[in-house]
C-alpha angles and dihedrals in degrees: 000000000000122000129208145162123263127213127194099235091208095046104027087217117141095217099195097039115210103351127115123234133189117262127159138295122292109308112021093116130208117003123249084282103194094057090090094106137108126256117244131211109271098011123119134209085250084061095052110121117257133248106269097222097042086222109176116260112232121243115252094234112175115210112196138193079288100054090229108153114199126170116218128237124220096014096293085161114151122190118247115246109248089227091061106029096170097051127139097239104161154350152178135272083191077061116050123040120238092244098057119128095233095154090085083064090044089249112136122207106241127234132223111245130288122227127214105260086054101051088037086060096044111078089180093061105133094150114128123218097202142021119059099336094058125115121181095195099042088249110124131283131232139204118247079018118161097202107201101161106130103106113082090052133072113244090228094059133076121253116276100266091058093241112122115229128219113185098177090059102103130224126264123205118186128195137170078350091311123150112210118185110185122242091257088076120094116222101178106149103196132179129033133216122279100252092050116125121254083255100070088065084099087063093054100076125069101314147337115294109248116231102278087062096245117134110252095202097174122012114231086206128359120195126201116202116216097195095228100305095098151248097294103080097034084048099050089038100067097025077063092057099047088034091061096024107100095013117062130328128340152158124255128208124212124188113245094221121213098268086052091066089046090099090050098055125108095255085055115017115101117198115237108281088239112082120242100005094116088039083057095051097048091052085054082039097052088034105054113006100254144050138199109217100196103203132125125257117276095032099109091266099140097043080053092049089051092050094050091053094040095054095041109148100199093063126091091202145036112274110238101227133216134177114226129228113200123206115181148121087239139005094277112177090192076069099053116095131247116191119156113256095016131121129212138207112183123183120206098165080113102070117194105242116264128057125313119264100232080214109079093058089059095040085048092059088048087053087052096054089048089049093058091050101042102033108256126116133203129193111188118199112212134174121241096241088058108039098075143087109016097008099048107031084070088046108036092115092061096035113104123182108223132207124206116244126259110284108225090061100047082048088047087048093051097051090053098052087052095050100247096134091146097054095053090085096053075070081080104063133098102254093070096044087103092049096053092044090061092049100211134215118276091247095058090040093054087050089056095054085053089054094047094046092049096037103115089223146357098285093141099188100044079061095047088050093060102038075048086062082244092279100158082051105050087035078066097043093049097037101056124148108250102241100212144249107013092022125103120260114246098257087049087057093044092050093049091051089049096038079045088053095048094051090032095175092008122123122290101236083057095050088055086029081064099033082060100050090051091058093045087052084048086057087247095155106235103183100158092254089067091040093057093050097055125085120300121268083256105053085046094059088035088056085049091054089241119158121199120221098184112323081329124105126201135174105232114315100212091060091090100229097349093156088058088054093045091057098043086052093056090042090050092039102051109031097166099054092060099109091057095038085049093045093047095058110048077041086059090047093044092056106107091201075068113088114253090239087057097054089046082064100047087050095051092046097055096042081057096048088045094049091041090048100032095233114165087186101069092041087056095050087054090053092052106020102056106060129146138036079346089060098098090062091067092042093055094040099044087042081053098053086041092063091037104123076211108047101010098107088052102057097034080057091053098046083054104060085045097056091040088039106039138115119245104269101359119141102252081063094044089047085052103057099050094045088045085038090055136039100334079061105054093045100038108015091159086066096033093052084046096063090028084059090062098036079054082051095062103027117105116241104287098022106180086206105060084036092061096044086049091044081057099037092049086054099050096022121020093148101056084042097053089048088053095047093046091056091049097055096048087050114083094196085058095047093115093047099051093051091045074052096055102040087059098045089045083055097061134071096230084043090050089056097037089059105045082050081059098062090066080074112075084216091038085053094053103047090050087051091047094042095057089040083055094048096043090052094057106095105181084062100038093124094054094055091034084060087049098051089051089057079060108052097039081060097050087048093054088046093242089130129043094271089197094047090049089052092049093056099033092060096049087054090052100033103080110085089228087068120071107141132140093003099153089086078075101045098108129142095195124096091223087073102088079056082067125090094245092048093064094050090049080067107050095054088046091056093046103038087066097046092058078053102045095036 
């Protein structure tokens, strides 16, 4: 844009000495002249004196490379970027007629959108709904345009022509039933399911790796083969995943690498002890195109579910599998993909809270019968206690209930896939008669063929005590004979092996420091009289079996995980003391006379214990329980077990019904957004912007907490951050959360460039211009936005920020009529006003307000 001095003509007097202004393109003559006045109290724009001579204003044409020249109607009248000032950056459709030949100018009519049974059903469809041919008013769209057209609409309604854009939707073209997604699309598949091997961590980070082993972070070009039954389902089955990604629930799909099929195939894998029940699962597999397989966690399910999809006979081809990752507020089939040639495996032992939909029995046997016919296959794994009443009685002729597999071949099968030949006939002896007997489940099989791998020499029933979680050895250190006067009571030495086996390697004092905090909870009085007549700090750790090395203390060392043990063992023996036990120990981590390196300890060892367990209840009294400076333990712990290729799908889980369930500023939010605004966001952004959605949802209009987990996510990850953002404006549902969104990113110093790196973008320009409108709108926060826009301005004034760019926004945002918020920042009775930088852009708005009413 051009820039130019402006003199008063009855006064000769140059107001803004010295400094240039934005005015129009070449051409557009004087500014509106007598606009140089301050704005009164009570006095509108419509108030504002009139120029003397009535001289005509010009019309703002904009000639671009093309030399098209366009008008513009209701004052859809952008202002011309100062870097480009001869772009094409509107026109009119009043202007110019639908069967005009534009492409000679490299203007391209625009389409109404396309929805996704149409484009599912033209496999020509090479349209693109963003980028440069992209026109929000149906208009046309040109080529180099710089589209600025927000502000004669509200934010909150849809364009003019009632259709609902969506500019971070990409654009599919499909050929010879190929699928094509630009390189702008993320693909990043992230998380496994809790039961993958430790392999499969390679697969939790951005994508698959390709063959070569090299990491293919961001396709350049994916294609989706239909297999001859052509684009729709492959279409609508990936339009389905980005359109959902960042808005509500969806379903994730994460790509099963090679190591992970390793226990499925034919040399380990052990068919369910019961005859005929995978034979039974293939025929409903085969038969409907999906199958239930009702069997508890840790039973070899999902190695059964892999080996049903791997060894299909009615494919030509190999499935390509994939675990799903649901995230939703509720089991929704309509969420779940179809894409030709794929297999599913889809866990739903983690219920959302609430009551089950009966639908979505009904809906998943529907699926099934569209799978057979299409060529996409779905096992679902579900837990006895759920699959029943309104869920089982639709699908009862593709349920199948599963058994794990005996337990001595699946251990003779790991040992010799680890190599371990020589140490399968050890299985025979004596020692292991009991375990074989019981029969345990394939999980726990499968753990006692890694103790026996990794065990230094044949001590059998050293190996059988710990597969056995050490239990003769914890019933004699909780069940020791008290010895008498100056020895500790039977509860005292209980409380210091548990409190041992909580700081297990922690310092001494906190071990006692613990023991004794458990008493007290226990209502053991522990007044220091009585602390100094009870037994010695030493007695106490010698009757829990605790050795020091140094100020550490450890329970026996050569008792592999013993303080594991220790802790499963309370948990299992006293179920109905849970809530204090869980209450005692985050108490312990959250006392600040505790070292840091000791809390830390505590932390990791309940994460563990929740995730082993499965215990949502532990993972929730960390959320809330450990606050303060303390606070950073529970971030680092909870981002660990995120990215664990283990654990992982559990606690994302977890961090996601906090974010969705949460109070507004509680500390389980508050917990969300710094471990989704750190590392869980760099290295899965798609996750971290899901929970950080729903913290946005219920965080109050400049929430320092959502604005610190954004300041961190625009400087790791502004790409993922401006597609989520771009989804979120263009959904009304989300309104609230993209403007929650903006506020924070405008009150930080790496927001405040992300999003002026945004207005180079004409759809990055309008959704700043329709953010602050919307802001400025909300009454009830005015203050909080008032404070933002200071910072603003006190930036503009140090020359921190572009002064001429911020004028330039900010008078787009004030210059509809609709929008008359927050205008006592341009009450002034001085003449120095207009100096100022809201002054000037006071009159800018003013200018172009009335050109939008008099064009």
């Amino acid at each position: 844009m051009n820039s130019g001095n402006y003199r008063d003509e009855t006064t000769g007097n140059t107001p803004l000495e010295g400094q240039q202004l934005e005015a129009g393109t070449k051409g557009d003559g004087d500014r509106f002249r007598n606009s140089w006045w301050p704005l009164k109290r009570n006095q509108s724009f419509r108030d504002a004196p009139e120029h003397s001579d009535q001289q005509p204003v010009p019309q703002r044409s904009e000639i671009g490379a093309s030399g098209l020249e366009g008008s513009y109607p209701r004052g859809d009248f952008p202002a011309t970027p100062n870097e480009h000032p001869q772009a094409l950056t509107s026109a009119s459709h009043n202007t110019i007629g639908e069967d005009d030949d534009l492409t000679a100018f490299g203007v391209h009519a625009a389409q109404p959108a396309q929805s996704q049974e149409e484009a599912a059903s033209d496999p020509g469809n090479e349209r693109p709904t963003h980028g440069p041919h992209w026109a929000p008013n149906r208009a046309f769209s040109a080529e180099r345009a710089d589209w600025s057209d927000s502000r004669h609409f509200s934010p909150l309604e849809p364009a003019e022509d009632g259709e609902k854009r969506n500019p971070s939707q990409p654009s599919v073209a499909m050929e010879n039933g190929l699928a094509s997604v630009g390189p702008e699309i993320s693909l990043g598949n992230s998380g496994q399911g809790e039961s993958c091997s430790a392999d499969q961590a390679s697969g939790q980070v951005n994508a698959q790796q390709d063959v070569e082993g090299r990491p293919s972070k961001v396709p350049t070009h994916v294609s989706f083969f239909s297999q001859g039954n052509g684009s729709g389902p492959t279409h609508q089955a990936f339009n389905q995943n980005v359109n959902n990604y960042w808005k509500a629930d969806f379903v994730r799909k994460i790509p099963v690498p090679a190591a992970g099929l390793e226990a499925c195939s034919d040399r380990r894998f052990v068919e369910p002890r019961q005859a005929g029940q995978l034979a039974d699962a293939a025929r409903a597999l085969e038969l409907h195109g999906v199958v239930v397989l009702k069997a508890p966690p840790g039973n070899g399910r999902r190695t059964a579910a892999l080996r049903l999809l791997a060894t299909l006979r009615s494919v030509r081809e190999p499935l390509a599998l994939f675990d799903l990752e649901p995230e939703w507020s509720k089991p929704s089939v309509e969420l779940l993909p179809k894409t030709v040639g794929e297999g599913y495996v889809l866990d739903l032992s983690e219920f959302p809270e609430g009551e089950p939909d009966d639908r979505f029995g009904r809906d998943l046997a529907n699926y099934g019968a569209d799978d057979n016919q299409k060529g996409w296959f779905l096992v679902v794994l579900a837990s006895p206690q759920h699959w029943k009443g309104s869920w089982f009685e639709p699908t009862s002729n593709l349920t199948v209930s599963l058994s794990s597999p005996d337990a001595k071949p699946l251990v003779e099968r790991e040992l010799s896939a680890r190599s371990c030949f020589d140490r399968v006939e050890w299985l025979a002896q004596p020692a292991f008669e009991e375990i074989w007997r019981s029969n345990p489940s394939a999980q726990e099989a499968r753990r006692l063929g890694r103790i026996i791998a990794n065990a230094d020499h044949q001590n059998l029933q050293k190996i059988v005590d710990e597969f056995k979680g050490w239990h003769d050895h914890i019933e004699m250190l909780l069940n020791k004979e008290p010895k008498g006067q100056g020895h500790p009571s039977l509860l005292s030495t209980r409380a210091t092996v548990w409190a041992g086996a909580l700081l297990h390697g922690g310092q001494s004092r906190s071990v006692l420091k613990a023991a004794d905090a458990l008493l007290e909870t226990l209502e053991i009085s522990r007044t220091p009289a009585e602390v100094l007549a009870d037994a010695t700090s030493s007695r106490r750790l010698q009757a829990a079996s605790l050795s020091l090395r140094g100020d550490q203390a450890f329970h026996q060392e050569d008792k592999h995980d013993l303080a594991h043990a220790i802790l499963q063992n309370l948990w299992e023996e006293f179920p109905t003391q849970r809530e204090l036990l869980r209450s005692w120990a985050v108490s312990v981590a959250a006392d600040p006379s505790i070292p840091d390196e000791d809390a830390e300890l505590i932390t990791k060892m309940l994460l563990r214990l929740s995730t082993a367990r499965r215990d949502g209840d532990i993972l929730d009294s960390i959320g809330s329980g450990i606050v303060g400076r303390r606070r950073p333990l529970a971030v680092e712990a909870l981002t660990d077990a995120a990215l664990d290729p283990q654990i992982g799908a559990y606690v994302r889980n977890r961090l996601y019904l906090w974010a969705k369930q949460g109070k507004e500023e509680s500390e389980t939010l508050k917990l969300v957004a710094e471990v989704c605004g750190g590392r869980l966001g760099e290295e899965l952004p798609e996750i971290a912007l899901t929970r950080l959605r729903w913290v946005a949802g219920r965080a109050p209009l400049g929430s320092r907490t959502v604005a610190d987990a954004f300041s961190c996510l625009v400087t790791t990850r502004p790409d993922e951050v401006r597609k989520a953002m771009d989804t979120w404006f263009d959904n009304d549902k989300l309104k609230w959360q993209a403007f929650v969104v903006f506020l924070a990113l405008a009150s930080s110093d790496p927001g405040i460039e992300f999003l002026l790196q945004g207005v180079e973008d004409a759809n990055g320009r309008r959704r700043f211009v329709a953010g602050w409108q919307w802001l400025l709108a909300q009454e009830a926060d005015r203050e909080v936005v008032n404070r933002q826009l200071d910072k603003w301005e006190k930036r503009a004034e140090q020359g921190s920020l572009s002064r001429e760019l911020l004028i330039d926004l900010f008078a787009d945002v004030y210059e509809p009529e609709i929008y008359r918020g927050g205008l006592n920042r341009f009450f002034s009775d001085t003449r120095d006003f207009f100096r100022s930088f809201w002054g000037q852009v006071l009159d800018e708005a003013i200018y172009r307000n009335r050109r939008r009413r008099e064009g």
